[in-house]
FIDOPA-445820 format. One record per residue (C-alpha): residue number from 1; residue in three letters; x, y, z. Coordinates in pm, 1 decimal, padded with zeros to 6 digits. Layout:
// residues N
NODE    nr   rest       east      north         up
NODE   NUM    Ala          X          Y          Z
...
***
This chain:
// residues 325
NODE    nr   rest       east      north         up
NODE     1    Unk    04717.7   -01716.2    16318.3
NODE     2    Unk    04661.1   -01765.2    15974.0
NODE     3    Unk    04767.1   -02028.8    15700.9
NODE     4    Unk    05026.5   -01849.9    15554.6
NODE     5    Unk    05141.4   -01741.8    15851.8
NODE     6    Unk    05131.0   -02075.0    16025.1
NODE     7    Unk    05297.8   -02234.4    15683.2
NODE     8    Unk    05598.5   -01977.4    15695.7
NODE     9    Unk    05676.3   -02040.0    16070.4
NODE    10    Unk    05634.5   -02457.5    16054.2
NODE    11    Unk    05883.8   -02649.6    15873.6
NODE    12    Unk    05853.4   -03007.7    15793.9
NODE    13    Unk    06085.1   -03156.6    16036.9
NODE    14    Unk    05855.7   -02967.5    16326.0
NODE    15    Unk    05565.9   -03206.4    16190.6
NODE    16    Unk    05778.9   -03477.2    16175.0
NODE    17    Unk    05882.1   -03419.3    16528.8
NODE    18    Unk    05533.1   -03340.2    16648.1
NODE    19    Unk    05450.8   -03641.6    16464.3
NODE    20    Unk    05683.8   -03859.6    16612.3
NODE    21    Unk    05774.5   -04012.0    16299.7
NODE    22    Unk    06070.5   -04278.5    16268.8
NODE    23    Unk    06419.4   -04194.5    16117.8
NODE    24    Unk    06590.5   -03782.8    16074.8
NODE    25    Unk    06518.1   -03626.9    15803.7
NODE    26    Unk    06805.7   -03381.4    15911.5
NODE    27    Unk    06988.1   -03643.1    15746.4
NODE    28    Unk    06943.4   -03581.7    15339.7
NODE    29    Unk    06860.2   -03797.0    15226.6
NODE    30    Unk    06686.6   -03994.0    15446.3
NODE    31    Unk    06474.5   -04329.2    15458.5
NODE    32    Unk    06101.9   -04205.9    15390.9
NODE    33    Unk    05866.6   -04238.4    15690.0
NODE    34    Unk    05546.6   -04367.0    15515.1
NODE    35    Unk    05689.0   -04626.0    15377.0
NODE    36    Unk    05860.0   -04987.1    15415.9
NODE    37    Unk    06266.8   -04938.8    15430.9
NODE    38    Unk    06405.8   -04989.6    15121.9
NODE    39    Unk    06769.1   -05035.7    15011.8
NODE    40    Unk    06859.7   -04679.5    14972.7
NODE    41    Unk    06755.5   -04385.2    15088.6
NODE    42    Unk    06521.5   -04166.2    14878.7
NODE    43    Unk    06371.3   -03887.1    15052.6
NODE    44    Unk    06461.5   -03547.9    15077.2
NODE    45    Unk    06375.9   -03181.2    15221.3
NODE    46    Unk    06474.8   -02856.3    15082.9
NODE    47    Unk    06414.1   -02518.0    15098.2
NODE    48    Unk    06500.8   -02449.8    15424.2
NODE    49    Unk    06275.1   -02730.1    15538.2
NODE    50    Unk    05935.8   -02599.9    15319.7
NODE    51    Unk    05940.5   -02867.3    15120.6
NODE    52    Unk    05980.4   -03251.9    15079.1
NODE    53    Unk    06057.9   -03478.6    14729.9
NODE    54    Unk    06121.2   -03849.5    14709.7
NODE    55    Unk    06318.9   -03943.4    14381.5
NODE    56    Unk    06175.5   -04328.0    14396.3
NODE    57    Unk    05813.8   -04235.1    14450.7
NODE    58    Unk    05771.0   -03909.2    14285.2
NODE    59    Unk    05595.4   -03773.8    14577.3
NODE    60    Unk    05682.5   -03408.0    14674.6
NODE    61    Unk    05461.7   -03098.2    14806.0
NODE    62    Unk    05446.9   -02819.2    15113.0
NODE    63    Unk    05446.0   -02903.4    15503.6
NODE    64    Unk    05053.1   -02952.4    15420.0
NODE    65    Unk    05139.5   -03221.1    15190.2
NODE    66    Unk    05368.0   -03391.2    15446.3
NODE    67    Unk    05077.5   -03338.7    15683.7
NODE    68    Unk    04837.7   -03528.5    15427.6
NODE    69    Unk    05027.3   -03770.2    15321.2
NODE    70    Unk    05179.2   -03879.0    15726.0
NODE    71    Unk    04798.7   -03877.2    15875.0
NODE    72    Unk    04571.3   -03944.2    15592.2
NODE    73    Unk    04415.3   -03597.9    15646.9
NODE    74    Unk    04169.4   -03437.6    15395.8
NODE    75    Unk    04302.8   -03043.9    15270.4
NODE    76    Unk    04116.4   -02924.3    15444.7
NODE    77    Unk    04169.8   -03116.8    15789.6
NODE    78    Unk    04507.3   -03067.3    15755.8
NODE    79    Unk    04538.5   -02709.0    15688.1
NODE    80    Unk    04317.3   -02653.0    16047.4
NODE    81    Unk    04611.0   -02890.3    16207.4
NODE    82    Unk    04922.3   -02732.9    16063.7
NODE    83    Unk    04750.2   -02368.4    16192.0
NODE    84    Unk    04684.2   -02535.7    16553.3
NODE    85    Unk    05052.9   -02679.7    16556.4
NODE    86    Unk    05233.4   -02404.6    16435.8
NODE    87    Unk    05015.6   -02207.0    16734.0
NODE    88    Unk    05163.9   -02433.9    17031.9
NODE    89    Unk    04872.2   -02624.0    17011.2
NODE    90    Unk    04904.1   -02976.1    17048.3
NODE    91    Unk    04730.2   -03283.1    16902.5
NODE    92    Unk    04758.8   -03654.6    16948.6
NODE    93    Unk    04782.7   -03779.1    16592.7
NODE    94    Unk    04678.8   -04108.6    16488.0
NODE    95    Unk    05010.5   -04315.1    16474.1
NODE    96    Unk    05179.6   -04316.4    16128.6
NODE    97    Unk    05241.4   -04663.9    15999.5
NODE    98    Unk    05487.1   -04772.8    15700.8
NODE    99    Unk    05307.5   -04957.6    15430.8
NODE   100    Unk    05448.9   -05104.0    15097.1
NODE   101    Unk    05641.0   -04825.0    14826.4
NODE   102    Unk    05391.6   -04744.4    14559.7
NODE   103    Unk    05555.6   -04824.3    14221.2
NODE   104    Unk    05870.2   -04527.0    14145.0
NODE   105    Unk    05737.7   -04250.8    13914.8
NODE   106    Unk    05718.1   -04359.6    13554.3
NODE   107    Unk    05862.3   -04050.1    13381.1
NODE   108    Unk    05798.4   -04075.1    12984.6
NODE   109    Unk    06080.1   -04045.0    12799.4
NODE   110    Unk    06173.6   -03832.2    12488.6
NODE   111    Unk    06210.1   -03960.6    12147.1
NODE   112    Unk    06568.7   -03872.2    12084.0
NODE   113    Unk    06715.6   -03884.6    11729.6
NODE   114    Unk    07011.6   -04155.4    11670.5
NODE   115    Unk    07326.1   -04075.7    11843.8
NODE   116    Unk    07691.3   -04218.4    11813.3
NODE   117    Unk    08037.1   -04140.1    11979.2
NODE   118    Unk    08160.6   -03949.1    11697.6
NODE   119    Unk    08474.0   -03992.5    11532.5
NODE   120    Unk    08847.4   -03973.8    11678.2
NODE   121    Unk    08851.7   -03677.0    11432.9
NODE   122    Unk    08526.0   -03496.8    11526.1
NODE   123    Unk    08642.7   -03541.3    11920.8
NODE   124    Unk    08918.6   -03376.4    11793.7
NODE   125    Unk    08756.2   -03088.8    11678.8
NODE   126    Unk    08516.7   -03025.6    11953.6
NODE   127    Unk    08818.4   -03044.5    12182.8
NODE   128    Unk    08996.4   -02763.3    11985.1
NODE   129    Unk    08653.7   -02589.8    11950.5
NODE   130    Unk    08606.3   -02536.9    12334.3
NODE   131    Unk    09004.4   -02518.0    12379.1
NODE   132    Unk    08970.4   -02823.7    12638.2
NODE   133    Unk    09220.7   -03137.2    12654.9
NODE   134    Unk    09106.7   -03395.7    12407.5
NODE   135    Unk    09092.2   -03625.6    12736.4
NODE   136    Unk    08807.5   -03440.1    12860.6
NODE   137    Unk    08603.6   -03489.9    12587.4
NODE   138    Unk    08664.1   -03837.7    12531.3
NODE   139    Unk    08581.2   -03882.2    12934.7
NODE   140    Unk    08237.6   -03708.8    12955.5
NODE   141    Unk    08192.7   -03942.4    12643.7
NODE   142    Unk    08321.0   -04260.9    12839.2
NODE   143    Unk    08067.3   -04193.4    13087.6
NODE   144    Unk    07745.0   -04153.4    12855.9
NODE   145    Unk    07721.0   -03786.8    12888.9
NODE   146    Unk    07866.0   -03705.2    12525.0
NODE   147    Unk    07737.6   -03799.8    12217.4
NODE   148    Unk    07700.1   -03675.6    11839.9
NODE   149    Unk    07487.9   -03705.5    11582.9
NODE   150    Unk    07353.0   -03558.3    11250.4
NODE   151    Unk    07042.0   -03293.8    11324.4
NODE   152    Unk    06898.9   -03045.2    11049.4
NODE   153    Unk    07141.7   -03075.2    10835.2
NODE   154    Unk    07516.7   -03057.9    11115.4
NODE   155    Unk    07659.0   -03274.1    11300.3
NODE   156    Unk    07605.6   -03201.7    11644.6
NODE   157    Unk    07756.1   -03250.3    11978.7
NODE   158    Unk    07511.7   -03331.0    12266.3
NODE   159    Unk    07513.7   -03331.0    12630.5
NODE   160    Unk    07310.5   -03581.6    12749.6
NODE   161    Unk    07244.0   -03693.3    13123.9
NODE   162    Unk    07301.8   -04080.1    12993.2
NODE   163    Unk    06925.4   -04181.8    13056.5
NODE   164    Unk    06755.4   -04009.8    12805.6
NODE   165    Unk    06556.1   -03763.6    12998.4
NODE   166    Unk    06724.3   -03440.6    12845.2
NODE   167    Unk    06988.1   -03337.1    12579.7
NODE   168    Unk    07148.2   -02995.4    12454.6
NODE   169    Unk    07273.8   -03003.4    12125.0
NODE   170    Unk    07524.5   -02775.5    11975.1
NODE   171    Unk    07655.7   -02731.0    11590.2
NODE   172    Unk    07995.5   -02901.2    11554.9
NODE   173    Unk    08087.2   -02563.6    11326.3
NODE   174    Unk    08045.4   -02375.4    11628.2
NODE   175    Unk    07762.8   -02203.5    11489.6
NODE   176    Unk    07412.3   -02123.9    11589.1
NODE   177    Unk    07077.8   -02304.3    11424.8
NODE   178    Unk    06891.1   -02152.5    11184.8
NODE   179    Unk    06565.9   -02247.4    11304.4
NODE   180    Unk    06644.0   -02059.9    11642.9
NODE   181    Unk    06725.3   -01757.2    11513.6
NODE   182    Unk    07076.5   -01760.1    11625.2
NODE   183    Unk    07091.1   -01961.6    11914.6
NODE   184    Unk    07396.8   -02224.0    11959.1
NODE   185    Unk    07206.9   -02428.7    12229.6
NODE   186    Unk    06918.8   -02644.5    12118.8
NODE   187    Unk    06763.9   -02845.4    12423.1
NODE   188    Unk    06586.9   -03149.3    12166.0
NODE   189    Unk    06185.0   -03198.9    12175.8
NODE   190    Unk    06022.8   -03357.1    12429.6
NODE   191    Unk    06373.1   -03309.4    12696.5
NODE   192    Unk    06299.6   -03239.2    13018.7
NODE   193    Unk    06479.6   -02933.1    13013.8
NODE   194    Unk    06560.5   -02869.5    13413.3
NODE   195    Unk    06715.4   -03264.5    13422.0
NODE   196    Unk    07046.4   -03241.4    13582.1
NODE   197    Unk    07313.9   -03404.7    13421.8
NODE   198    Unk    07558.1   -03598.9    13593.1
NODE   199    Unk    07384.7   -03620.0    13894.2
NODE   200    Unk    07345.6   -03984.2    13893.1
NODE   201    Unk    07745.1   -03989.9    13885.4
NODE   202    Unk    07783.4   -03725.8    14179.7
NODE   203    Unk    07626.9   -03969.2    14475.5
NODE   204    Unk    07972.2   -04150.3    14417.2
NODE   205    Unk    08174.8   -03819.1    14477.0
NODE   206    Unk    08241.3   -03599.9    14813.2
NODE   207    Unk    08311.5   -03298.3    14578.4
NODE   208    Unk    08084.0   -03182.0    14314.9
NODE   209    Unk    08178.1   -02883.3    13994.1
NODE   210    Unk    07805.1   -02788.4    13949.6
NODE   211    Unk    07822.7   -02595.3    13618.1
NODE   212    Unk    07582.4   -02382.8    13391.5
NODE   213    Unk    07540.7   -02505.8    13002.7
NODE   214    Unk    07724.7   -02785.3    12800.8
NODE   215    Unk    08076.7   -02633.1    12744.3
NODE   216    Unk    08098.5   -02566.1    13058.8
NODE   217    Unk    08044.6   -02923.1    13132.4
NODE   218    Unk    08294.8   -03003.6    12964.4
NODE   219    Unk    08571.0   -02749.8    13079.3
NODE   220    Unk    08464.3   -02917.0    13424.0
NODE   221    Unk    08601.9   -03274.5    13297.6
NODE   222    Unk    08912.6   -03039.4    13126.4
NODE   223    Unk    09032.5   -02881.3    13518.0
NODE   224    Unk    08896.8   -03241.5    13677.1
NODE   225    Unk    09216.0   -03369.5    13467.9
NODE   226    Unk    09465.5   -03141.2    13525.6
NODE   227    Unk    09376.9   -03112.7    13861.0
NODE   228    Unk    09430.8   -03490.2    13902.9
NODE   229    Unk    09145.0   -03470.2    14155.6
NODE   230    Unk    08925.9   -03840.6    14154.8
NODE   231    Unk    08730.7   -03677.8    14386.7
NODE   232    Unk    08546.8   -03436.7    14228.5
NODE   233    Unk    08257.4   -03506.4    13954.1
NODE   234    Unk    08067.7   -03248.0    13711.5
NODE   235    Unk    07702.2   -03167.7    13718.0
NODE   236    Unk    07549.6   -02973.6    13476.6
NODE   237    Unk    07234.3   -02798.4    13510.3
NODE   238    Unk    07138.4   -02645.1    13108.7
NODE   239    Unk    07033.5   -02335.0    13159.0
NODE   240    Unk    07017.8   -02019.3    13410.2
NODE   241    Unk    06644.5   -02001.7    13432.6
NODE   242    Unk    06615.8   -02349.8    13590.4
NODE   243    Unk    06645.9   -02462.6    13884.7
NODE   244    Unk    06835.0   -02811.3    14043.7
NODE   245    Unk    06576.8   -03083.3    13937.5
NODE   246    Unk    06435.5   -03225.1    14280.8
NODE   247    Unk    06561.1   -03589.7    14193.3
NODE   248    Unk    06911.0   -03456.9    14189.9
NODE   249    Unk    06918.9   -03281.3    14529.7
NODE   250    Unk    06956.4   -03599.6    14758.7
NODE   251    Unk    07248.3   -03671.3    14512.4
NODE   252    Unk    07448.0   -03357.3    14606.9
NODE   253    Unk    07290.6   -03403.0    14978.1
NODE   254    Unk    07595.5   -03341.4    15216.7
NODE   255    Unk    07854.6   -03295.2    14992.4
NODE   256    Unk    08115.6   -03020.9    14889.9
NODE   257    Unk    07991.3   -02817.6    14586.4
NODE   258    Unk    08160.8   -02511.1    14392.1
NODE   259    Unk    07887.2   -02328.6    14177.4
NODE   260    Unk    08016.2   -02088.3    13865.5
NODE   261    Unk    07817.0   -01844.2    13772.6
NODE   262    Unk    07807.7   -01676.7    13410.6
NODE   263    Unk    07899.5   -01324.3    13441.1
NODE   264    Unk    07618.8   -01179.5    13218.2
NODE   265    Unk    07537.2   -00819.7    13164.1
NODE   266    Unk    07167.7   -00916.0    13297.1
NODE   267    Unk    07288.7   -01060.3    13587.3
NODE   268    Unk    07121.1   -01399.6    13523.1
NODE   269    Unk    07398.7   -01585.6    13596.7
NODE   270    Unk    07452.9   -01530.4    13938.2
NODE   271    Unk    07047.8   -01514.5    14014.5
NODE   272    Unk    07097.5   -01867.0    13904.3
NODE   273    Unk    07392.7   -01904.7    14171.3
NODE   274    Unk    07162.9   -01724.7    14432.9
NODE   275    Unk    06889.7   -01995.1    14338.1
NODE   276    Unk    07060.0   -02325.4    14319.8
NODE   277    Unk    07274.7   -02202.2    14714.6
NODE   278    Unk    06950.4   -02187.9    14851.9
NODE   279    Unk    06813.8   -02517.8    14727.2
NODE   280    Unk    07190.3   -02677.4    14800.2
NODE   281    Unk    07112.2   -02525.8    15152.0
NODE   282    Unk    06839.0   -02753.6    15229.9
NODE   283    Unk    07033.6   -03038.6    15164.3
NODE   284    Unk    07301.6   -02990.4    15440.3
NODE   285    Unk    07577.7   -02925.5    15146.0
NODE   286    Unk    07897.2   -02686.5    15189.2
NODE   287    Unk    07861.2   -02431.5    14876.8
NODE   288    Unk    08061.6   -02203.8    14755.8
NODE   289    Unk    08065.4   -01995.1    14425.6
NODE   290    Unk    08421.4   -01936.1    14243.3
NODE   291    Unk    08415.2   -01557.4    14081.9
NODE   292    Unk    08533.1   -01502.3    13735.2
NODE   293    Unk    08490.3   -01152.1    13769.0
NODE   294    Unk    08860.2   -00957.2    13684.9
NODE   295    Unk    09006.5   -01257.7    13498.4
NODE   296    Unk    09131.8   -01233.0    13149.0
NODE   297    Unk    09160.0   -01478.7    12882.3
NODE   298    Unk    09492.9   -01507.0    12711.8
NODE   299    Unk    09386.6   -01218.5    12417.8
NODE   300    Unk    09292.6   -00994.0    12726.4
NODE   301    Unk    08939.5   -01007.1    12658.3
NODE   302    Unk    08727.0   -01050.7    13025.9
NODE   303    Unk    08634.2   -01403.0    13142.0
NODE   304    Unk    08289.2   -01472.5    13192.5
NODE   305    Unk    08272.1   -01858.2    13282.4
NODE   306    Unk    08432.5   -02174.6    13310.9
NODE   307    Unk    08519.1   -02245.0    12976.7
NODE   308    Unk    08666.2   -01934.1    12903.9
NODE   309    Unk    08895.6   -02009.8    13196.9
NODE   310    Unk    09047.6   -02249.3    12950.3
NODE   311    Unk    09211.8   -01948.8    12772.5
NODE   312    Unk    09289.1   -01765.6    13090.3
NODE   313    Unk    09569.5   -01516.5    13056.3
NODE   314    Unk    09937.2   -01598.0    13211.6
NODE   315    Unk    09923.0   -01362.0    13456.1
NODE   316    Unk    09567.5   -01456.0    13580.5
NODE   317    Unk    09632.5   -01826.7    13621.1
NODE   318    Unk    09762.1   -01859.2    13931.8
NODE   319    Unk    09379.6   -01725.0    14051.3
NODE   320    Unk    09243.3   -02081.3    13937.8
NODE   321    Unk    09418.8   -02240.8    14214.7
NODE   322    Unk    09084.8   -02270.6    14406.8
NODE   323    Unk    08901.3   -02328.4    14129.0
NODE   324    Unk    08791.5   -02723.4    14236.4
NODE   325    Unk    08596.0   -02740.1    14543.6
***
């Protein structure tokens, strides 16, 4: 057998087993086994078991990384061991011991212009502007996840993820930037662009509205409220092209989450869906993916996501009744 084959057939709980390593990491997330307990837990596999990340520590990597980091292995070492496990083989590893949590990992953050909570009036118009209750704005704002402020010349509205890591920032015209060549979305300078927002919130929440771009962030908080339903919380991820952010995963871990996928002509929308299932899957969450495909807003024109479900058309309505997970 050879490494790739021996690194597709092993997952990381079969070295933890081998291993005999304290706690179940079946359980995401789960209390790291290298090091001493702490509070809450931290550590997390994904990808149908190929892969590990710890949100405190920063550490994350392959079964051979898990390997390395359990037995204090060299590469090299440890790629010979995962081949002779994943044969039958077996091997009586030195015995793992839990030693003190190296410092979590400092993450650098972005230099973000000044921000403020906008006026009653300019809530106001971003509420009209997305068609979404005026309550839902002023909640995602409540909650540090809205903000506004003056860039290149427009006020702007901004989803941020309330620690500074990332923000999106859209004209409060409704129209695109100049200096994107007609984009509407402008993800500021330095942002960590795949940051989740609203994941933070979600480890509170059973039930989680896990939504593509900024308005449709929003429109989450809009159904949230007219659903009356305390259980459920938004997450936003900004963009189809990235994936979950591995510090966010152990906050979805085990819960019930409803994915919405843009109906684009390229189909990048639901490869986004396809993507985000699969890392969900790791985490021992129920997913499911609501389809806007058939619905019509109000002026008959098709609906392609969330948002636009804020305009749907009278006779198309009643298909939102599943729409919350």
């Amino acid at each position: 057998m050879n490494l790739d084959d021996a690194k597709h057939a092993l997952r990381i709980p079969d070295v933890w087993a081998h291993l005999n390593l304290p706690g179940d990491c079946r359980k995401n997330p789960c209390h790291s086994p290298f090091y001493e307990r702490s509070s809450k837990p931290s550590f997390s596999v994904f990808d149908d078991g190929r892969a590990f990340y710890d949100h405190r520590t920063g550490q994350r990597g392959s079964v051979i990384d898990f390997l390395m980091l359990a037995t204090g292995l060299s590469l090299q070492e440890a790629c010979r061991r995962i081949i002779e496990i994943a044969g039958g083989g077996k091997w009586d590893a030195p015995a793992p011991t839990r030693r003190p949590s190296p410092s979590p990992k400092a993450r650098k953050k972005p230099e973000l212009p000044s921000m403020d909570n906008g006026t009653e009036s300019e809530v106001r118009q971003l509420a009209e502007l997305r068609i979404l209750d005026v309550r839902a704005v002023l909640l995602a704002r409540s909650l540090g996840l809205l903000q506004f402020a003056h860039l290149r010349g427009h006020r702007a509205w901004i989803v941020t993820d309330g620690d500074g890591f990332n923000a999106q920032a859209r004209r409060l015209d409704g129209k695109p930037w100049e200096h994107l060549d007609g984009a509407k979305p402008y993800t500021l300078p330095g942002c960590l662009a795949g940051f989740s927002l609203g994941a933070a919130q979600a480890e509170n929440y059973p039930a989680v509205m896990l939504c593509e771009g900024g308005p449709d962030f929003l429109a989450a908080f809009h159904f949230i409220l007219k659903a009356d339903r305390v259980d459920v919380c938004p997450v936003a991820i900004l963009g189809a092209s990235h994936s979950i952010h591995e510090a966010a995963l152990p906050m979805l871990a085990g819960k019930r989450v409803a994915i919405y996928p843009h109906v684009d002509e390229n189909g990048a929308g639901q490869r986004a869906a396809e993507r985000w299932r699969k890392q969900l899957h790791g985490t021992r969450a129920t997913v499911w993916e609501f389809n806007f495909k058939g619905l019509r807003k109000a002026d008959g024109s098709p609906v392609k996501d969330l948002n636009d479900c804020t305009q749907i058309h009278p006779d198309d309505a009643a298909e939102l009744k599943d729409l919350l997970p």
